[in-house]
MARBA-3410 file (N, C-alpha, C, O; in Angstrom, 1 decimal):
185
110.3,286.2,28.9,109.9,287.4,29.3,110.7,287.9,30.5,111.2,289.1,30.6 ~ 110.9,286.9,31.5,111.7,287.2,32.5,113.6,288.0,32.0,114.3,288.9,32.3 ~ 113.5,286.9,31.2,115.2,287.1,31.0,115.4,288.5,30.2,116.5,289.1,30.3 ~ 114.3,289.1,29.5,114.0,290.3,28.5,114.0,291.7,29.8,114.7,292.6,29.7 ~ 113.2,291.5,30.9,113.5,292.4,31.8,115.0,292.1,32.9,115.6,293.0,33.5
115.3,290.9,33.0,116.5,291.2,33.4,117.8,292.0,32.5,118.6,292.7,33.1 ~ 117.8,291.6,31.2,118.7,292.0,30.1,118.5,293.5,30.1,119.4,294.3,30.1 ~ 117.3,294.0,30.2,117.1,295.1,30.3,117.9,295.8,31.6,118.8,296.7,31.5 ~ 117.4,295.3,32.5,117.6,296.3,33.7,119.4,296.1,33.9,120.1,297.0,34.5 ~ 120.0,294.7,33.1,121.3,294.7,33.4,122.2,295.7,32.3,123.4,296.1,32.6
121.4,296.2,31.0,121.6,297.5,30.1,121.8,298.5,30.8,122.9,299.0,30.8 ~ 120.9,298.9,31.4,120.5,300.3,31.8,120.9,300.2,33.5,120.9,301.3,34.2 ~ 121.3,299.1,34.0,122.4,299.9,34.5,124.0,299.8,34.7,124.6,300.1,35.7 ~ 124.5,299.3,33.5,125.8,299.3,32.8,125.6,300.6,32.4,126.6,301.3,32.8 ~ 124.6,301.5,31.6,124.7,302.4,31.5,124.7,303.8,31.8,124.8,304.8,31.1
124.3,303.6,33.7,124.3,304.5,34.9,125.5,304.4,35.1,126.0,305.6,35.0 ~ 126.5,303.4,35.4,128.1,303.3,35.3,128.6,304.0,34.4,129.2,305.0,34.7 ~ 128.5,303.5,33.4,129.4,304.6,32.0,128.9,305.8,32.3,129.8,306.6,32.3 ~ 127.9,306.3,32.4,127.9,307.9,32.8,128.7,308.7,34.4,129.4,309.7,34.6 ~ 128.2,307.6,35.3,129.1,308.2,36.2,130.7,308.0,35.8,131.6,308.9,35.9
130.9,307.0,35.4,132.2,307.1,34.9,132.7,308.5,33.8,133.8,309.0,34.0 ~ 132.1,308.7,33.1,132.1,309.7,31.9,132.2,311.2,32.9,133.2,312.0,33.0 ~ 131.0,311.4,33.6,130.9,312.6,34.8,132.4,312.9,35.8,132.8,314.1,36.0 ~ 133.1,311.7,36.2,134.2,311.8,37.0,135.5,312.3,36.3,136.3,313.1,36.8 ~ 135.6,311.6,35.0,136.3,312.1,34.1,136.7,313.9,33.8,137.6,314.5,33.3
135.9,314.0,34.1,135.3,315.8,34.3,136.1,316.5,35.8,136.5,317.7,35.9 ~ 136.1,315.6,36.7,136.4,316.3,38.3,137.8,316.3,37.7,138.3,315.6,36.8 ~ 138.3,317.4,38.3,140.1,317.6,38.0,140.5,316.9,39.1,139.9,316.8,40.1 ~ 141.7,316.2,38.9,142.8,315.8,39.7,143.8,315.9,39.7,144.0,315.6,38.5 ~ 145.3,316.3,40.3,146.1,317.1,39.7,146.9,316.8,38.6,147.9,317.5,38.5
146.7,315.9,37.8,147.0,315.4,36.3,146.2,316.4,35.3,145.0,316.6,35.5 ~ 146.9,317.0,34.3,146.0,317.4,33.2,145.8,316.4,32.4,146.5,315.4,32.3 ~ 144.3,316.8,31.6,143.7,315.6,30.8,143.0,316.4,29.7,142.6,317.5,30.0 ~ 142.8,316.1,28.8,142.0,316.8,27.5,140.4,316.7,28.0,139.6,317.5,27.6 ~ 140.2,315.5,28.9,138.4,315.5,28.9,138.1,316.5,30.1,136.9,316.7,30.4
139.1,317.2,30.9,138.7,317.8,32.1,137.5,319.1,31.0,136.5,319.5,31.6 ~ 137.6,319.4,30.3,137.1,320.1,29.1,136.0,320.1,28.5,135.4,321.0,28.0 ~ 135.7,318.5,28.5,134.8,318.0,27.5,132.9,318.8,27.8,132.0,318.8,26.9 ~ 132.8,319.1,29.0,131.4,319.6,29.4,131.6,321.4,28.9,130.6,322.1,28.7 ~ 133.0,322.0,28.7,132.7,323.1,28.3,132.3,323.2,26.6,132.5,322.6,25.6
131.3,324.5,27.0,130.7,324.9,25.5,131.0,326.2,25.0,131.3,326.9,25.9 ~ 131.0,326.7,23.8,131.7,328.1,23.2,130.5,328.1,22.0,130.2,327.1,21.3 ~ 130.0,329.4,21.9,128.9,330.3,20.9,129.9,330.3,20.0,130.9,331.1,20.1 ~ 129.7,329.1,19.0,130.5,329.7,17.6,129.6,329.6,16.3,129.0,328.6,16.1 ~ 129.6,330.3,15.7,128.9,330.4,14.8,127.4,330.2,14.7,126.6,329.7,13.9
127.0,331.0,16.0,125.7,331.1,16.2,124.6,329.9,17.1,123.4,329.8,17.3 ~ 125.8,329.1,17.5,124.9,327.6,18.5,126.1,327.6,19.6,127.2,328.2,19.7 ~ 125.7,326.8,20.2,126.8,326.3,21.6,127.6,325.2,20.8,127.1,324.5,20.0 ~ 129.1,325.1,21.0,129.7,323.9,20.3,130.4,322.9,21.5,130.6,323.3,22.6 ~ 130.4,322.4,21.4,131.6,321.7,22.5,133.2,322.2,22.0,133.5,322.1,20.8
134.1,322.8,23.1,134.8,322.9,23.2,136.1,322.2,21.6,136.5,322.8,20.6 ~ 136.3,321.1,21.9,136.9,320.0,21.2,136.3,319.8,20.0,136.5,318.7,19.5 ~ 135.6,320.6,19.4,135.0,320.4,18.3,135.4,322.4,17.2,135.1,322.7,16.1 ~ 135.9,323.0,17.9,136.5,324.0,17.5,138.3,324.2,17.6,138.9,324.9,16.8 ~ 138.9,323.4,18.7,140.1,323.4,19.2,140.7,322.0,18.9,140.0,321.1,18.5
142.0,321.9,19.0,142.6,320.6,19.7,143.2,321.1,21.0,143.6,322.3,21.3 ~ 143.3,320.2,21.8,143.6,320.4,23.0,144.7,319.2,23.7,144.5,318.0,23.7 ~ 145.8,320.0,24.1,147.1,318.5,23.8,147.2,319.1,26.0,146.8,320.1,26.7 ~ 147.9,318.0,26.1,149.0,318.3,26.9,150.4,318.4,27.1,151.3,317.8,26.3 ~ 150.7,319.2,28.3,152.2,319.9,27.7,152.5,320.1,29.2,151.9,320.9,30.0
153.7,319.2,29.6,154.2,319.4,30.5,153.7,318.7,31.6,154.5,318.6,32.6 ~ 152.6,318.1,31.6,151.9,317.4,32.7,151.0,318.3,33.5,149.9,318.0,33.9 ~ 151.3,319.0,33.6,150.5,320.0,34.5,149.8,321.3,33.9,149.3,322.2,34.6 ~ 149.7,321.4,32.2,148.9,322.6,31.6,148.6,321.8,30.5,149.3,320.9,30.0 ~ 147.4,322.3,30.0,146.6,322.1,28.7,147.2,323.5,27.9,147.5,324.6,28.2
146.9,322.5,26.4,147.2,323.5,25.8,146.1,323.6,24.4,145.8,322.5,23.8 ~ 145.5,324.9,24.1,144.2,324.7,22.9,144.6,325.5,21.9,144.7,326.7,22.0 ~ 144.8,325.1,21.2,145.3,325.5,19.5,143.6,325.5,18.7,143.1,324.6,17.9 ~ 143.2,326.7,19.2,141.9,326.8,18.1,142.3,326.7,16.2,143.3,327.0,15.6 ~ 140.9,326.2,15.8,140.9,326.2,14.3,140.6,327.2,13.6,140.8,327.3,12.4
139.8,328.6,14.7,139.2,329.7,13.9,140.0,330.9,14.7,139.2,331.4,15.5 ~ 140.7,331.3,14.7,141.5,332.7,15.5,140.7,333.7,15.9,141.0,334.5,16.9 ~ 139.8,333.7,15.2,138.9,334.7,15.9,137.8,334.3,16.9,136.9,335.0,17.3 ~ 138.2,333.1,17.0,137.2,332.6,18.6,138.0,332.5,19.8,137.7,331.5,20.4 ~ 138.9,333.1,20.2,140.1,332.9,20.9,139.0,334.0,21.9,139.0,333.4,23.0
137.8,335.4,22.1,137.7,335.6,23.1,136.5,335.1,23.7,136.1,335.5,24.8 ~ 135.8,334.2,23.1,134.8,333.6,23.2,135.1,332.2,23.9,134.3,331.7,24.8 ~ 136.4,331.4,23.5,136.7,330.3,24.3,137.4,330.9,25.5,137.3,330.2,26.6 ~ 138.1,332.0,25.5,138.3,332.6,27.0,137.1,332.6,27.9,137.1,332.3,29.1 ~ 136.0,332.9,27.2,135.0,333.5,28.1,134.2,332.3,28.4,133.4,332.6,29.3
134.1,331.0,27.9,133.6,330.0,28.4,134.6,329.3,29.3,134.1,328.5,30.2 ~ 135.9,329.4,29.2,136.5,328.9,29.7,136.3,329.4,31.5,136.2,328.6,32.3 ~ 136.2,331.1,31.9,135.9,331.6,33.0,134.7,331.4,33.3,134.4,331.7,34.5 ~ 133.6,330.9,32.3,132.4,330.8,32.9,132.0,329.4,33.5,131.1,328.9,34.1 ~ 133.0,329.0,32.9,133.2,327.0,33.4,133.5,327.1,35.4,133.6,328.0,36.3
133.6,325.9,35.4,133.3,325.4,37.1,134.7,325.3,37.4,134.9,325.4,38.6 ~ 135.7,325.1,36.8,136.7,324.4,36.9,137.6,325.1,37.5,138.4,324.4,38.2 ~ 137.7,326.6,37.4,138.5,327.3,38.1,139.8,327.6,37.9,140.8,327.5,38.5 ~ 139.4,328.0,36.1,141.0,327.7,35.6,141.4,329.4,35.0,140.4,330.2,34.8 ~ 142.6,329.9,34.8,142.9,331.2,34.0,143.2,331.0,33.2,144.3,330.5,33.2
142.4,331.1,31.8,143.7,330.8,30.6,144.5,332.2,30.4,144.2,333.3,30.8 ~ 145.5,331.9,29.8,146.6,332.2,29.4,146.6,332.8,27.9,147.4,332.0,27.4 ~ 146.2,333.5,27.0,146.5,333.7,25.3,148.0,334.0,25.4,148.5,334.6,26.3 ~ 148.5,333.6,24.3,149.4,333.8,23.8,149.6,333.7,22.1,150.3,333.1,21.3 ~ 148.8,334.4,22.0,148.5,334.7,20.0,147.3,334.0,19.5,146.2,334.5,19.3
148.0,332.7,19.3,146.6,331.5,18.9,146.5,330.7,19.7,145.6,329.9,19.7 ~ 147.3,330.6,20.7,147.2,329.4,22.0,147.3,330.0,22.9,148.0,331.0,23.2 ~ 146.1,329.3,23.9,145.6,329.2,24.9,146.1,328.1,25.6,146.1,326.9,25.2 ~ 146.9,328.7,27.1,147.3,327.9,27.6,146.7,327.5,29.1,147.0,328.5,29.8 ~ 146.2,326.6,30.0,145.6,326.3,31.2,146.8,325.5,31.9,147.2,324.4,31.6
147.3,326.2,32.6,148.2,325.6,34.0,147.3,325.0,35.5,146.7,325.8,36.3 ~ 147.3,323.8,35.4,146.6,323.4,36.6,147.6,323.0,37.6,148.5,322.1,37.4 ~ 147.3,323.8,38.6,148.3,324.2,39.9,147.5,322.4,40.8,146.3,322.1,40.9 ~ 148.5,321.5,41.3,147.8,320.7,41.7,146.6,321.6,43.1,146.8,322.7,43.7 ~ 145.5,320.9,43.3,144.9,321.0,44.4,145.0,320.7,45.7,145.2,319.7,46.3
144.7,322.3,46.3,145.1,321.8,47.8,144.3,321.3,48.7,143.1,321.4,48.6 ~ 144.8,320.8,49.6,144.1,319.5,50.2,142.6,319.6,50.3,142.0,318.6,50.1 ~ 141.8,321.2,50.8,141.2,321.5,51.2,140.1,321.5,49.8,139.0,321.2,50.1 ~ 140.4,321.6,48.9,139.8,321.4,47.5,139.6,320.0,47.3,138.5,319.6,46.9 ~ 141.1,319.2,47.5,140.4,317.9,47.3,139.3,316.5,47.8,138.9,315.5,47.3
139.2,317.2,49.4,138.4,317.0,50.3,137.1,317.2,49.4,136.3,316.3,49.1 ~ 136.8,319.2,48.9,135.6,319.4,48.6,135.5,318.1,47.2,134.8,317.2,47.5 ~ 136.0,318.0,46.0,136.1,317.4,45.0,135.9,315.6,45.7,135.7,314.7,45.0 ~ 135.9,315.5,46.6,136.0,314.0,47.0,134.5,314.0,47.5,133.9,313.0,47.4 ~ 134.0,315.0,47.8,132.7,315.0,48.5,131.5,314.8,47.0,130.5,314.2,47.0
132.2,315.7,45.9,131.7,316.0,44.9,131.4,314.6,44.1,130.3,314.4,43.5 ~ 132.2,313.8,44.2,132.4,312.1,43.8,131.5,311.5,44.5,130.6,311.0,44.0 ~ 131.7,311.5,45.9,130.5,311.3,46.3,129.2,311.3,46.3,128.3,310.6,46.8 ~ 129.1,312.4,45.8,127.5,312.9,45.2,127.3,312.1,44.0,126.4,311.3,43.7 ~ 128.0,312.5,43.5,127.8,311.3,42.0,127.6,310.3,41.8,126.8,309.8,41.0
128.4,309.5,42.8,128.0,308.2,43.1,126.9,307.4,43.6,126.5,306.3,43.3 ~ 126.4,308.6,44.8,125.1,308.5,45.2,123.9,308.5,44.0,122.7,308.1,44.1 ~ 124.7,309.2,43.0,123.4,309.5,41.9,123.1,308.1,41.3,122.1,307.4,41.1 ~ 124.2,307.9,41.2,124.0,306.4,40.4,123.9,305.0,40.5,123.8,304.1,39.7 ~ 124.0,305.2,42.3,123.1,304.2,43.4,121.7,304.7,43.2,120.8,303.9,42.8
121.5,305.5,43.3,119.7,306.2,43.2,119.6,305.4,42.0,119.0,304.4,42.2 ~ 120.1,305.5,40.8,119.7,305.3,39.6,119.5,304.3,39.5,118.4,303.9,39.4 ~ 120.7,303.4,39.5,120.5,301.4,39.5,119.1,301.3,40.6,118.0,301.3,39.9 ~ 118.8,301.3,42.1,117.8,301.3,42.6,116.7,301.7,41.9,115.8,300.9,42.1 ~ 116.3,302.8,41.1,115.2,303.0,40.1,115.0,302.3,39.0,113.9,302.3,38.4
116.0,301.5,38.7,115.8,300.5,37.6,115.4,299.2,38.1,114.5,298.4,37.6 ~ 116.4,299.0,39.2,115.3,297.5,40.2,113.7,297.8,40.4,112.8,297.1,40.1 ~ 113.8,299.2,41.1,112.5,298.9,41.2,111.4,298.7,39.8,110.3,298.2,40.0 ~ 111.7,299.3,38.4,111.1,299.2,37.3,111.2,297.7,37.3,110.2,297.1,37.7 ~ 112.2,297.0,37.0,112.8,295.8,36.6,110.9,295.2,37.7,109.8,294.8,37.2
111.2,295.2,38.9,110.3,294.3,39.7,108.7,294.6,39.5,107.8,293.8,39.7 ~ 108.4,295.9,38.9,107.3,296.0,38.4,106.7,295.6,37.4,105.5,295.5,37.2 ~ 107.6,295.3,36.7,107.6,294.6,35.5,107.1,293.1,35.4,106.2,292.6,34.7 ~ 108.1,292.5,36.4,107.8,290.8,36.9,106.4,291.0,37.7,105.6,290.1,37.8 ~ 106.2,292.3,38.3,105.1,292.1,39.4,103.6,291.7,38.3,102.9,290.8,38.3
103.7,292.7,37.6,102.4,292.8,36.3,102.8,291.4,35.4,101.7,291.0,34.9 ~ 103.5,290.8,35.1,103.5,289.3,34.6,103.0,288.3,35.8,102.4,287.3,35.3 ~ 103.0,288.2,37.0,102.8,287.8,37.4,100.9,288.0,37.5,100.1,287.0,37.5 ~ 100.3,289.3,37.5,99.2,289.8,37.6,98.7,289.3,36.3,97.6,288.7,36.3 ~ 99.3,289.4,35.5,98.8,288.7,34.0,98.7,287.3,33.7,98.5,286.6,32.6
99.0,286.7,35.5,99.2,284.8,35.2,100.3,284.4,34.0,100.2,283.2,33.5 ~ 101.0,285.0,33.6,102.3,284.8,32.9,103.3,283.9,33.2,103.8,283.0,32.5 ~ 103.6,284.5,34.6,104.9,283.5,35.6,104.1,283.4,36.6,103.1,284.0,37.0 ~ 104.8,282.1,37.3,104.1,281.6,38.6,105.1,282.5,39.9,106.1,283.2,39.6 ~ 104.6,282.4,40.9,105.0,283.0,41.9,106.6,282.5,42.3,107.4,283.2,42.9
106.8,281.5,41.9,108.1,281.1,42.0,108.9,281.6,40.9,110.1,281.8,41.2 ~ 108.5,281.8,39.5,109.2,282.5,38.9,109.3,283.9,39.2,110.3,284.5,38.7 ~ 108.4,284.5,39.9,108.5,285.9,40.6,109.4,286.6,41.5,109.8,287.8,41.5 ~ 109.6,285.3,42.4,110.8,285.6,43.6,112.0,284.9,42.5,113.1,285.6,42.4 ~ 111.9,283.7,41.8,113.5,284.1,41.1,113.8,285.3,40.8,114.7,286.0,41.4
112.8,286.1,39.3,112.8,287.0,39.0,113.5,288.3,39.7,114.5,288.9,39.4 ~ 112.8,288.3,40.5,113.3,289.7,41.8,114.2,289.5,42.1,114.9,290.5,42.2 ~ 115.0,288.0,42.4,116.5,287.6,43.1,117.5,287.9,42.0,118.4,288.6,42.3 ~ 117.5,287.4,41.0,118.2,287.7,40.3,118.5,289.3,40.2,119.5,290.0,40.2 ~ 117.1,289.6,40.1,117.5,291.6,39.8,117.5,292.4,40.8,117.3,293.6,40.9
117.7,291.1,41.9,119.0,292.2,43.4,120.2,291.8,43.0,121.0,292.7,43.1 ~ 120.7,290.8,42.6,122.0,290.4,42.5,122.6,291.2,41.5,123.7,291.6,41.7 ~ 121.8,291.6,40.2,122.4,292.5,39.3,122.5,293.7,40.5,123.6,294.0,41.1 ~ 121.3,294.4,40.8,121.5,295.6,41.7,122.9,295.5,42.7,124.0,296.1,42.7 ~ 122.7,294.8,43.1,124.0,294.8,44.6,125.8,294.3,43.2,126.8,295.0,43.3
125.6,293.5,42.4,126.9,293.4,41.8,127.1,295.5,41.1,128.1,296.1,41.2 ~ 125.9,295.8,40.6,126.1,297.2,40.4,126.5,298.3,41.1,126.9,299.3,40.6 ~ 126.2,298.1,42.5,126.3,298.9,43.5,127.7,298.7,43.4,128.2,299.8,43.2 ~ 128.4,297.8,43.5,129.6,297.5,44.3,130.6,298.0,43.0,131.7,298.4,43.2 ~ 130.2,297.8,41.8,130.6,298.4,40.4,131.0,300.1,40.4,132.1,300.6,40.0
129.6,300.7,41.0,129.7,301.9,41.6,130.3,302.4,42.9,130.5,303.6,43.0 ~ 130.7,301.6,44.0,131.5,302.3,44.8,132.9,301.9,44.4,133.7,302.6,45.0 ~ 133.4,301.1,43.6,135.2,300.3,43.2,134.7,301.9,42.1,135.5,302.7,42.6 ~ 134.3,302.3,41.4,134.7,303.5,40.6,134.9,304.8,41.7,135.6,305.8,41.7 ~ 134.0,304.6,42.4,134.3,306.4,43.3,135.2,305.9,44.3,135.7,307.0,44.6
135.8,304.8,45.2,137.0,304.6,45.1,138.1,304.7,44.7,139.2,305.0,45.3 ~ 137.9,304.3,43.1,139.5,304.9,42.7,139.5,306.2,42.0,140.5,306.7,41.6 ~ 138.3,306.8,41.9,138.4,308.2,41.8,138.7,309.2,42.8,138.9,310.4,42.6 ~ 138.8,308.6,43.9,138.8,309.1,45.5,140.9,309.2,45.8,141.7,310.0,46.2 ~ 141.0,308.0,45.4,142.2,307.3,45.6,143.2,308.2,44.3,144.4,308.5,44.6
142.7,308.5,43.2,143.2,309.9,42.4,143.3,310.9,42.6,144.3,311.6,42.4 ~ 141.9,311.3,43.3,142.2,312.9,43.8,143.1,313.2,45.1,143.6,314.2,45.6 ~ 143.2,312.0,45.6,143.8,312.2,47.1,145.4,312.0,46.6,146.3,312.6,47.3 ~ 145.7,311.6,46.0,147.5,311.2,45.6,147.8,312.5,45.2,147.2,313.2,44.4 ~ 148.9,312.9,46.0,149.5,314.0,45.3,150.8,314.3,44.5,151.0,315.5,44.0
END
């Protein structure tokens, strides 16, 4: 029973990591990348689509994306998600391609964008911490059910700080070298 809520709580929060990791992938840095994209959505054909599921989207040059849509006539609609996105980009048409030039960021942006990492990462300290504390309520009610002895209780909990704190430290070495990305110029 014990080892069923530690496996658990050591799941779920491997999978607070993969998301913040997935979320950062998103923050620009002055490298173009195809996933800086991946949160934009475009009205095609009557639903929201994801971006990359109408387009391909290459890079070109290191410093501009480029989107070769599949349907030509969604060229003003991925314009217009593209300006309604966070990202702060102008596209460019030029017939069937759409082109995004990302001007590196200046310093004062990447400060804001480092703060932004920050938040994130905070999120997903909050989150691991929400899962310890489930994790320990869990052991607490086995223990109320005379299940485990009290000594299996305080193992229980030690172990699922150790997961916590190995997690934490999982989550600051990623917003670290996400920090250490946006600041290189």
């Amino acid at each position: 029973m014990l080892n069923d809520i530690k496996q658990d709580a050591q799941t779920r929060m491997a999978k607070s990591i993969d998301a913040l990791k997935h979320t950062l992938t998103s923050i620009r840095t002055g490298r173009a990348s195809p996933s800086l994209l991946d949160r934009i959505t475009v009205k095609a054909y009557g639903t929201d689509t994801p971006l990359n599921q109408v387009a391909s989207i290459s890079v070109s040059e290191g410093h501009s994306l480029v989107i070769t849509l599949f349907d030509k006539g969604m060229i003003k609609d991925v314009e217009k998600a593209i300006y309604a996105s966070d990202l702060g980009l102008t596209p460019n048409v030029a017939g069937t391609v759409i082109r995004l030039n990302l001007p590196p960021p200046t310093e004062e942006r990447r400060k804001e964008l480092g703060k932004q990492v920050q938040k994130e990462g905070e999120g997903a300290k909050i989150a691991i911490r929400n899962i310890r504390q489930d994790a320990n309520k869990a052991i607490a009610a086995l223990l109320k059910d005379k299940s485990i002895s009290e000594d299996d209780k305080k193992r229980g909990e030690d172990d699922i700080q150790k997961l916590t704190d190995k997690s934490i430290k999982d989550v600051d070495s990623v917003v670290a070298e996400k920090e250490k990305e946006l600041m290189a110029v």
